[in-house]
N, C-alpha and C positions, 0 to 999 in steps of 0.2 A: 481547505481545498478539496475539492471531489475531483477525482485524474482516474483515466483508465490504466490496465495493466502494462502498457506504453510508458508509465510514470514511474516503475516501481523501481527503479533502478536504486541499488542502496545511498548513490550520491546523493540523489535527487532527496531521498527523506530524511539524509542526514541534516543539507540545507537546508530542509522544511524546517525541521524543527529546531537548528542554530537558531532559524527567525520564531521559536515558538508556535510556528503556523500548525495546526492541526490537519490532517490529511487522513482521508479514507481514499484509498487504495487498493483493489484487489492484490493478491499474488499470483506471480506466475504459475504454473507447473512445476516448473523445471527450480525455482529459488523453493519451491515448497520440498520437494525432493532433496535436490542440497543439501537444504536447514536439517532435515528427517535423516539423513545420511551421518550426519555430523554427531547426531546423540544431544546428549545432553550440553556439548558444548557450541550447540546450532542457536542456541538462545530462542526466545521464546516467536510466538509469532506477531509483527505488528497489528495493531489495536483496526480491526472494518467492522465498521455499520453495515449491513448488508442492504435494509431500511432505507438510508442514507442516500447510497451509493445509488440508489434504484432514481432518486430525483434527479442524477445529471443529466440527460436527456435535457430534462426542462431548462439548463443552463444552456444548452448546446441549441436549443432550436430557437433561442431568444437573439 
């Protein structure tokens, strides 16, 4: 699944991936901040293609 920063909510990619569905997602600001506040117990950052990410447009104008 390709989703913008509208997506990132941590439910949303928990359920992605209960269903195994792979998702590139940017992050917010403000969750990157957060995670960075928290230290090392912020966990790490989830997995974006940046490459990736750049083709949904082409999902969106289809």
């Amino acid at each position: 699944m390709i989703a913008d920063k509208a997506y990132t909510h941590p439910s949303t990619r928990t359920a992605l991936r209960q269903r195994r569905i792979k998702a590139t997602i940017p992050e917010r600001v403000d969750q990157i901040a957060r995670r960075k506040t928290k230290g090392s117990a912020g966990g790490r950052p989830p997995a974006f293609d940046p490459d990736l990410h750049k083709m949904r447009n082409v999902v969106e104008r289809c």
